[in-house]
N, C-alpha and C positions, 0 to 999 in steps of 0.2 A: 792806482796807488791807494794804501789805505789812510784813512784819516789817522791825526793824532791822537791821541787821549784829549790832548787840552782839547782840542778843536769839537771831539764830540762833547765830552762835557757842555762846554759852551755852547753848543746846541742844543740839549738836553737842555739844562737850565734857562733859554731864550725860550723853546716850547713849553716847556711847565709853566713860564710865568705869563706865556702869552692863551695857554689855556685857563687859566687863574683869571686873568682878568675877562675872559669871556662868560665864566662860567659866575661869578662874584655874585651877582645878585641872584641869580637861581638856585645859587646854593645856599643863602642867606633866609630865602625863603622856604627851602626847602628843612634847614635847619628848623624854622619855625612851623613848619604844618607837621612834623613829625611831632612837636613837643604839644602842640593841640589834639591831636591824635590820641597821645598817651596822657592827657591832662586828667586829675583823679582830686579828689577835695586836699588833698595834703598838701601836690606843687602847686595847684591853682593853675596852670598854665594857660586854660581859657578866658583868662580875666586881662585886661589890660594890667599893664605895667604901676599905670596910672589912677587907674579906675580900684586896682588894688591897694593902692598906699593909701589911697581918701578911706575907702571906707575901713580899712584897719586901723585905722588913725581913730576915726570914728565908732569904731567898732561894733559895727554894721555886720551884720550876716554876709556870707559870700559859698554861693552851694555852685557846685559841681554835680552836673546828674550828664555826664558825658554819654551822648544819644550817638554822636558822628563815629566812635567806634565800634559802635552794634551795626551800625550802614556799613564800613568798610569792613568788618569780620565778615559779613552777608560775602560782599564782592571776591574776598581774597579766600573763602572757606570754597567755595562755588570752583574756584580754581583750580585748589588745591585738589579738589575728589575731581574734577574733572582734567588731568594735566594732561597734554594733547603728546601723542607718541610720533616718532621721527619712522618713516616708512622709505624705504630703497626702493627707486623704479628703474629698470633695466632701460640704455637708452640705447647700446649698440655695440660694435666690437667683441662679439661672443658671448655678450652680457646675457645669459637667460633670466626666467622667472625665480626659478631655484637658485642659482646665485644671489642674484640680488636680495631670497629671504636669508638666506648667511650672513650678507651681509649685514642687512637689517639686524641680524640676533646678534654678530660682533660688534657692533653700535650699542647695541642693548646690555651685553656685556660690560661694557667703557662705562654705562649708567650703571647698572647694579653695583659695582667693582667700587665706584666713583661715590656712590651715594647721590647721586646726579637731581634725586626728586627734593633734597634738600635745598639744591641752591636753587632750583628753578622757584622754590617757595619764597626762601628769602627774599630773590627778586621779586617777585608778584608782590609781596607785603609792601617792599619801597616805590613798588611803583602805583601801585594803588594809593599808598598812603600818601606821598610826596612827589613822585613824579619819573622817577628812574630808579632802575637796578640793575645790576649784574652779575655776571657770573664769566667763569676763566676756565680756560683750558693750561693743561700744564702737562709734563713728561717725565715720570719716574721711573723707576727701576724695579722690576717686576717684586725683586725680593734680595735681600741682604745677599743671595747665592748665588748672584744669577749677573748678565750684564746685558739683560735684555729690558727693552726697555716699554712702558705700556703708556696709555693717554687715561689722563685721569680730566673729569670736570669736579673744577673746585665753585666752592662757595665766597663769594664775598662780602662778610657782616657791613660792613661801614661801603654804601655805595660812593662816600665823600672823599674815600680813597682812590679814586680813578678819574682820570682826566684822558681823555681821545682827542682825536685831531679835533679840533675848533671849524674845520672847514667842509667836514662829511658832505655829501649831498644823499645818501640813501640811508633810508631812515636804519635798516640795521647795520650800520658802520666798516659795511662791506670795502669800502675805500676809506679807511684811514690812513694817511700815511706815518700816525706813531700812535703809540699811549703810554699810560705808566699808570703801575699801580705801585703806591708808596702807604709808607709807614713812619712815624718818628721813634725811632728805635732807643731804647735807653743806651749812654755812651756804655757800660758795662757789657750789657747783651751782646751790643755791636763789636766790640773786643773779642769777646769769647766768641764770637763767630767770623768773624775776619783779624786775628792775630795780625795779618799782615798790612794791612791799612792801618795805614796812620792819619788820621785828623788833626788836623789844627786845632787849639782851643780859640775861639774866639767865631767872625766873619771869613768865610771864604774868600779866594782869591776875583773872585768876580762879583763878589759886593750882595749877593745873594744870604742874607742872616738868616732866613729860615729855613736852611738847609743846615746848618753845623751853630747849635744854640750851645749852651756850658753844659747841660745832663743829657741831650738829645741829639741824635744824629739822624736826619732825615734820610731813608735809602728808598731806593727805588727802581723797580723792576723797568727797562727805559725798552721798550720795543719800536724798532726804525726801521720801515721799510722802504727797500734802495729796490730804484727801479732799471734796469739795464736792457739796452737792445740787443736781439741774435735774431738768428734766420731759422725761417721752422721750411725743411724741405718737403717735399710732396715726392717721396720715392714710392717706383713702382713695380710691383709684387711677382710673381711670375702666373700667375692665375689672369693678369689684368688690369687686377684692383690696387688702391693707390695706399700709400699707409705712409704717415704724419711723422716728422722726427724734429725734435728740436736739438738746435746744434751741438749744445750742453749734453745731448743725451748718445751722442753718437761717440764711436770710436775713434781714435787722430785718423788713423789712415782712413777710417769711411767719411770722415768728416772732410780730411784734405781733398780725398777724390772726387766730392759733390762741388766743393769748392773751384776745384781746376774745371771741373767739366761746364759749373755755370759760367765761367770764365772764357771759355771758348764757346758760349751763346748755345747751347747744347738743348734741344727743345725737349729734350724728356726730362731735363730737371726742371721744377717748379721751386722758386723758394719766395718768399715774403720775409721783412722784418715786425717781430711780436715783440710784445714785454716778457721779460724775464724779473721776477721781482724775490727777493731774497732778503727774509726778514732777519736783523739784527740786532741780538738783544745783550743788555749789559745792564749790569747791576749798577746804579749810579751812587754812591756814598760819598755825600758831602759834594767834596771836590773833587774826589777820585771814583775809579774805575774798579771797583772787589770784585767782578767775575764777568765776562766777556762768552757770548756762544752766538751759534745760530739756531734761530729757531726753523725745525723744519716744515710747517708750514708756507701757505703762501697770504696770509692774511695775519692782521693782527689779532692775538687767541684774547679777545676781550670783547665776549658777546652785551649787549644794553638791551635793556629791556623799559624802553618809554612811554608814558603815560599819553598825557599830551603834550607836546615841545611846539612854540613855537617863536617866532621872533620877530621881534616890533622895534621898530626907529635900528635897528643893526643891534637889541640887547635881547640877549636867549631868556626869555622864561619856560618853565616847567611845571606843569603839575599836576596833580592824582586829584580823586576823589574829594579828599578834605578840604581844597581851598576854597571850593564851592559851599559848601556846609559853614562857613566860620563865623556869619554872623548870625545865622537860624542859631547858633548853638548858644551865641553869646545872648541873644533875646530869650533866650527857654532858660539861663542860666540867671540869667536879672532877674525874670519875670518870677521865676521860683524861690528867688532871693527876696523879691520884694514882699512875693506874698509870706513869706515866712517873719519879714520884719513887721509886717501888718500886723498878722495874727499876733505876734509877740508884743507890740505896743498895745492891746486892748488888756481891759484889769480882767483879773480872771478870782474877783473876791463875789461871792456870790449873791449877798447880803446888804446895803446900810442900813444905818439905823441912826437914828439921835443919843448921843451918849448918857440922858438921862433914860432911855428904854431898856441900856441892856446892863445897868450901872447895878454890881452885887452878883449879876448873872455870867458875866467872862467866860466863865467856865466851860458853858454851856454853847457862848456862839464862839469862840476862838478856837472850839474843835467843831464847825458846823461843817465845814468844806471836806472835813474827812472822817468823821463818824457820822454812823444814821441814828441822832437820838431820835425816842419815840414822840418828844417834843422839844419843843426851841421857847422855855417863858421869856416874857417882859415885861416890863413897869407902863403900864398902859396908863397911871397917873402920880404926878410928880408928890414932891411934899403937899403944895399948896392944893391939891385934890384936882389940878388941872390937867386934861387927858393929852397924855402925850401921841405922838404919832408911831403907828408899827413898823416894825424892819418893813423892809422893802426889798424881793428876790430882785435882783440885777440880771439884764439879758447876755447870754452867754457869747463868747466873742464870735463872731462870724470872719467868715474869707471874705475876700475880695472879690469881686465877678471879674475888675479890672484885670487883674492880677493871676487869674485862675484863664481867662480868656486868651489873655498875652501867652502863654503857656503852648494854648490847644494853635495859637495860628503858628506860632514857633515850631510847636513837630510838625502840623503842617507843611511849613516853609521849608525845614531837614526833608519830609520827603517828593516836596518838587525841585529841589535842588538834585538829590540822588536818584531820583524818579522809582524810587521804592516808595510801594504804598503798600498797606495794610499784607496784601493777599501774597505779599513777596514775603513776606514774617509770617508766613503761613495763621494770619487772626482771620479771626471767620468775620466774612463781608457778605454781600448780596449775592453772592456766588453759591449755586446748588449743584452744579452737577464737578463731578471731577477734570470733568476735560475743561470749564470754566476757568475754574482756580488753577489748572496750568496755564491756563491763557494769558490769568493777569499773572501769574509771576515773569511767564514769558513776555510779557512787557518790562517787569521795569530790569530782566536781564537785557533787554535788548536797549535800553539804555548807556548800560555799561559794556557792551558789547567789546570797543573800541579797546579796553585794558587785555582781555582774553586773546585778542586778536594781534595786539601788541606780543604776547608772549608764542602766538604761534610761529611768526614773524620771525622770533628771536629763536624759537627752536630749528626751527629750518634752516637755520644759517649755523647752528652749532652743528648738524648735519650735514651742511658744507663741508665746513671745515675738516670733519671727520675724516670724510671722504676723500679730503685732499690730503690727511694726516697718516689714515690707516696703512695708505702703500709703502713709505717712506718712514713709516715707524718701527711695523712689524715687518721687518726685512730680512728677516731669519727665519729658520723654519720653528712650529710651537704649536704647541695643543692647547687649545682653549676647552674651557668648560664653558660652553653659551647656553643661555637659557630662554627659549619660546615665548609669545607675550601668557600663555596659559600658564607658567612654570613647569613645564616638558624640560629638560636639559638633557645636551648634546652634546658630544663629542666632536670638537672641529680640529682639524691640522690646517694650519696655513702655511701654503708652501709656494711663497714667491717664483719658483722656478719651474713647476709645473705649468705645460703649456696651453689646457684650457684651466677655464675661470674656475668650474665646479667636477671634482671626480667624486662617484659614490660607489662606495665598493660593498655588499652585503657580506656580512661574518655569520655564517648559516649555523655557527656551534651555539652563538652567543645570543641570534637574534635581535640582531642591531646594524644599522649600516652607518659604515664609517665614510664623511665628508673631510674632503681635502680640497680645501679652497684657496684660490691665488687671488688677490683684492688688485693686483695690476691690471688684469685680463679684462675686458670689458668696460663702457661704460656705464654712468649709474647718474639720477639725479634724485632730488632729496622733497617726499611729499610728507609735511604734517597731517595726521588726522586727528583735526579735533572731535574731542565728544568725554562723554564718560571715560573714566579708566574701568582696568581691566577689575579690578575689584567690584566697582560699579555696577560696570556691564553684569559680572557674574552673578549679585546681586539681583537684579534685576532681569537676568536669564532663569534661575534657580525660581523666582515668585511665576515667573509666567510657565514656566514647566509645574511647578507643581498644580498650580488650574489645569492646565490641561490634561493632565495624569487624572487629578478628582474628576475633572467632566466627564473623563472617557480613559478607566481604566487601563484598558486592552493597549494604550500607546506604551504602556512601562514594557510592552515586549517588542518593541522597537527604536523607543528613547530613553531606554533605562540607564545607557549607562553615557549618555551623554547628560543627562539626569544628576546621576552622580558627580560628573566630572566638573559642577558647577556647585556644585552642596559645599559646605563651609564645617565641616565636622570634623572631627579625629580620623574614624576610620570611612571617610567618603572616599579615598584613593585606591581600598580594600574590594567596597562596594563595587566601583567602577570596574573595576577588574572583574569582578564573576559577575557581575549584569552582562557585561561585554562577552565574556564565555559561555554565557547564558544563550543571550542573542545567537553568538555565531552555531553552536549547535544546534539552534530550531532555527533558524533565517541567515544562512551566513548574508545572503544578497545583504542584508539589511547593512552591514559596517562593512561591505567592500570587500569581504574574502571571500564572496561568493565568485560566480562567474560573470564574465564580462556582459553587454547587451548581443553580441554576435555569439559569444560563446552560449547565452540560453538561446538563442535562437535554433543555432545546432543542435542542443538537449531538447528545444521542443520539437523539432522536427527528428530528431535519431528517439524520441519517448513515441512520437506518432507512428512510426516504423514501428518501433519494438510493440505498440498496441495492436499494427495490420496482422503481424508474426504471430502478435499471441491469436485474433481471431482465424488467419489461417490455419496456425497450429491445431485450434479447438476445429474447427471446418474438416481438418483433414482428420486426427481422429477420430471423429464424428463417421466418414466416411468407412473409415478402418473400422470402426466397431461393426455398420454395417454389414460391409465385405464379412469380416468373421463372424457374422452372426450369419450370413449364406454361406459361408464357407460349412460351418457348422451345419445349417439346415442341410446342404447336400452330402457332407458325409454321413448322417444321421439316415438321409432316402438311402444312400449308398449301402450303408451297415444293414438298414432295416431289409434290401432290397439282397444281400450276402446273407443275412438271418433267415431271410424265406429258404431263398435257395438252398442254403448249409438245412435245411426244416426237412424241406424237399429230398431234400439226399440223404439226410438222416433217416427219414421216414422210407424212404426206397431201400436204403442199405437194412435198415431193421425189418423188412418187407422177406428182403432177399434170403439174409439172415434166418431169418426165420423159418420160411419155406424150405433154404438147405438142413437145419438145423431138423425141421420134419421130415426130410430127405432122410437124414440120417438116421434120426431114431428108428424111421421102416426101417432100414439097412441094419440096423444093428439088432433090432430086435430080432431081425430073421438069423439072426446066425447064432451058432453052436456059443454056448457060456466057454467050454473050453477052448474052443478057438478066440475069443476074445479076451483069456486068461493068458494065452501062451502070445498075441499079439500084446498085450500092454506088458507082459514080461520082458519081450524081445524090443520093444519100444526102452523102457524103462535101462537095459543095458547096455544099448548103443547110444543114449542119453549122458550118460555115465562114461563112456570111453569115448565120447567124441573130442575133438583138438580143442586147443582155444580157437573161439570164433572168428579173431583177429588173423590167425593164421591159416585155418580151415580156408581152404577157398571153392572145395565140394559140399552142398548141401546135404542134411544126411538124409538119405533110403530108407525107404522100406520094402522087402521083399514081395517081389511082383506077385506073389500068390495074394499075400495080406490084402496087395493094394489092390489087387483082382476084388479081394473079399469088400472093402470098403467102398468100392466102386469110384476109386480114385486111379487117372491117367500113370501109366506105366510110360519109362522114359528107357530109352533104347540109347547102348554107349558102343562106339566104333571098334575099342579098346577092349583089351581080351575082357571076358567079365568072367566075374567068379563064381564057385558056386551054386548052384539053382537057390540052397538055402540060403546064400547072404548077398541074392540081388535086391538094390533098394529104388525106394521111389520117393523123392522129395517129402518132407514132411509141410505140413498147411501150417504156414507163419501165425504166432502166437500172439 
């Protein structure tokens, strides 16, 4: 059943006041070391109350040369450039490496979004200075259009507004069972923002006045966490393996089913009672209740950030840096006072004389302290001719050694209280090499270690919460724009309903791969790493690449453009880009677009092959050329050895030739000119009337007397023959 209004109020009210008194002297002091912190010659704050009205009364000197806020700017500036980042480690349940950095950069997200490095400052200042700070978590609404809802980290200026359970045992208030963070709101304000609440003029109904005053209405953000029992079952999987449900999270009927089957002693169900804690928050105003929710967390959203806390006789004190410093400052604050009231009581006239020395001359000495005349007369004898005595120069006022001493053991004493000495203010000391003077600074950081440490503490548990925020928040699906610690930004979907943790899907048009991450799917736990920020780092990556570039040129064609990706310039994003294109066309190996370690392996073994191929290749060539350079030599014997022979036969046939061609001229010479007149006639006509050759398929004749006469073979035919005059005899081919 649920509580009443009255009844939570009344609770509310009995915890705030029971926090109040716990907290009353720590916060009383803390009040005061903020106001010595900020102490300047105007408020005086570093002077006693008392020590002040004497000597104003008096009116005494009173300086302020405040030393303990150059100490605590050292501690909290050193912070500030170093704030330690919130990292995701995969713990199990399909949790990968790549998940968990999504997650890490939705975290990082909530910070950018949030302005998150602001409040972690704020804190460090109060806790440095006084002794605690904090900072809040809170839930708004992505944007006026929308009804989705995101985690924002707020800042909280005034740490004197928060009050947590009184009864913590762990130092970052991981077990609170409440808090509240209040305000005393003007009664008008509070009108126009709760119309509906009505106050009382006057005391509440529970006697509590400092909640409902005549222009102020104290409100108060009241967070209570109710702890309740259920059963977390051990169901199991069909693979084997077992998987965790708590009862709250199951469906009636799988929930009833586990129930009846543990009920009849059933050995495969496992179940246990856990906590189930469910944080409840409500607006507390005055004496009423202006707004009522749950917070979906499981912790109270009120991270602390503690200096030193501790507690003596059952009373909490608290505090930073400065309570340590308060009386080195008030002794350097005196001592500098005194010696200036020293210096100021000595005469500062430079001269005396006897009034009858400078008596008619006035003139002359009552401008001596501030013109140079070229002389100073006087009456070295009176009326009566009696010598009077000379001015006399006066010695000029001197300091104090007391007073100047008191001083030097007083900063002193500032820097053995802070454990900064000289070489942490970066002043030159006995220290000659660089790695020295890191040394002693790293001494008296190690000093104040215990504050840094304090706020890593505090970040790792904002990182909790995250963790335990991000499922239960973002429960819809949504595209984030998340950003890398380098400033890379990336495209994420979160899709609750997707059933691994991390899908990557590449967009081969766009050259980009789109992340679709479920923050339910696996687990995850939460590591700070302190050290420089990412500024820092870059800083200080950018000085040591550039030495190594000077030393040894030739790396800007393999770190060139991680080179850039570190540079602090306009166009260094530009540069990056064509070093990187640079690179990958002469070295892709170099950024990873090259080939894998197996994949060169292949290329050096398939480049060794291609090398045996090419020497084969030239081998067998080689051979080839030979062959056809014999092939060559023997058709050349062959042709030469066809040349003789065709020599041979030509010479035989022109032989032959010849001798019939002798044959013939006898033959011809011996015979009649008319018979060789009427033979080339009778030649000459059957020339003439022969067929075409194509068709002719008789050679032509010559009449067997002629061929008697030429002494050429007469051919005898079976077939009637003609003529004696027009028998013929083959003619000799042309």
């Amino acid at each position: 059943m649920a509580d009443k209004d009255e009844d939570i109020i009344a609770r509310a009210h009995r915890r705030f006041k029971e926090a109040q008194e716990w907290e009353g002297d720590a916060r009383q002091r803390f009040k005061n070391d903020v106001e010595f912190l900020y102490a300047d010659p105007d408020n005086q704050a570093q002077w006693d109350a008392a020590v002040r009205a004497r000597r104003q009364i008096s009116g005494l000197p009173m300086v302020t040369i405040n030393k303990v806020h150059t100490h605590w700017l050292h501690v909290v500036n050193q912070m500030k450039e170093n704030l330690p980042a919130i990292t995701v480690k995969p713990t199990g349940d399909e949790a990968t490496y790549e998940s968990a950095q999504i997650y890490g950069a939705v975290i990082r997200h909530i910070q950018v979004k949030s302005q998150a490095a602001t409040a972690y400052k704020i804190a460090a200042q109060f806790q440095v200075g006084a002794g605690i700070g904090y900072w809040r978590l809170v839930t708004e609404y992505a944007d006026d259009n929308s009804f989705d809802q995101e985690i924002r980290i707020k800042q909280v200026p005034d740490p004197l507004s928060v009050y947590l359970d009184p009864h913590i045992k762990n130092l970052d208030g991981s077990d609170a069972r409440f808090g509240f963070i209040y305000e005393d709101m003007p009664r008008d304000k509070f009108e126009d923002k709760y119309p509906r609440v009505k106050i009382p003029m006057g005391a509440d109904n529970n006697g509590v006045q400092s909640w409902i005053m005549k222009d102020t209405v104290r409100t108060a953000n009241y967070y209570e966490v109710e702890t309740r029992k259920e059963w977390l079952y051990a169901i199991p999987n069909d693979d084997g393996s077992m998987r965790f449900v708590r009862e709250s999270e199951m469906e009636a009927n799988e929930r009833a089913l586990y129930a009846a089957a543990h009920r009849e002693d059933s050995e495969v169900v496992m179940r246990r009672r856990v906590d189930k804690k469910t944080v409840r928050l409500y607006v507390i105003a005055g004496n009423a209740i202006a707004e009522k929710g749950i917070w979906p967390g499981a912790y109270v959203p009120i991270i602390r950030v503690p200096g030193e806390e501790i507690v003596i006789e059952g009373r909490l004190d608290r505090k930073g840096l400065i309570r340590y410093q308060k009386d080195a400052q008030r002794a350097y604050n005196y001592n500098a006072s005194a010696a200036l009231e020293y210096g100021a009581l000595q005469s500062k006239s430079p001269w005396t004389a006897p009034v009858e020395a400078i008596e008619g001359l006035e003139n002359y000495w009552s401008t001596a302290n501030t013109q140079n005349h070229a002389y100073l007369p006087w009456n070295h004898k009176d009326e009566n001719g009696d010598p009077i005595p000379p001015p006399q120069r006066q010695q000029p006022p001197n300091s104090s050694p007391a007073y100047l001493e008191g001083m030097q053991v007083a900063e002193r004493e500032l820097m053995m209280s802070s454990g900064q000495y000289e070489a942490t203010f970066s002043e030159q000391g006995n220290e000659i090499s660089g790695v020295s003077i890191t040394k002693r600074q790293k001494q008296g950081e190690r000093v104040t270690f215990h504050f840094p440490d304090a706020l890593n503490d505090a970040l790792r548990f904002t990182g909790v919460q995250l963790i335990d925020l991000i499922p239960k928040v973002y429960d819809t699906r949504r595209v984030l724009r998340i950003m890398a610690e380098d400033g890379e930004q990336q495209t994420v979907v979160i899709d609750p309903k997707q059933t691994e943790a991390l899908r990557m899907e590449k967009v081969a048009q766009e050259n980009r791969v789109n992340a679709s991450f479920n923050p339910n799917v696996g687990r995850y736990e939460v590591v700070v790493d302190a050290g420089p920020s990412y500024d820092t780092k870059r800083e200080e990556a950018f000085e040591a690449l550039t030495n190594l570039i000077v030393a040894n040129p030739a790396m800007a064609q393999v770190i060139g453009d991680l080179y850039m990706a570190v540079a602090d310039f306009p166009i260094a994003d530009k540069l990056r880009e064509r070093m990187r294109n640079w690179i990958n066309a002469t070295n892709p190996g170099v950024v990873g677009d090259g080939p894998t370690p197996k994949e060169q392996q292949l290329l050096q073994q398939l480049q060794a092959a291609a090398d045996m191929v090419k020497q084969l290749s030239e081998a067998l060539a080689e051979k080839d050329r030979a062959l056809d350079i014999e092939n060559r030599r023997l058709d050349m014997e062959a042709l030469n050895h066809l040349a003789l022979r065709m020599e041979n036969e030509r010479e035989a046939i022109t032989a032959a030739f010849k001798a019939e061609t002798d044959r013939l001229k006898s033959i011809l010479g011996a015979l009649d000119p008319n018979i060789l007149g009427l033979i080339a006639e009778k030649l000459g006509t059957e020339v003439l009337m022969a067929p075409n050759p194509g068709e002719d398929v008789n050679p032509p004749t010559l009449d067997p007397a002629a061929a008697y006469a030429m002494g050429l073979p007469t051919v005898t035919d079976s077939s009637p023959q003609p003529q004696a005059s027009q028998a013929a005899v083959p003619l000799p081919q042309q």
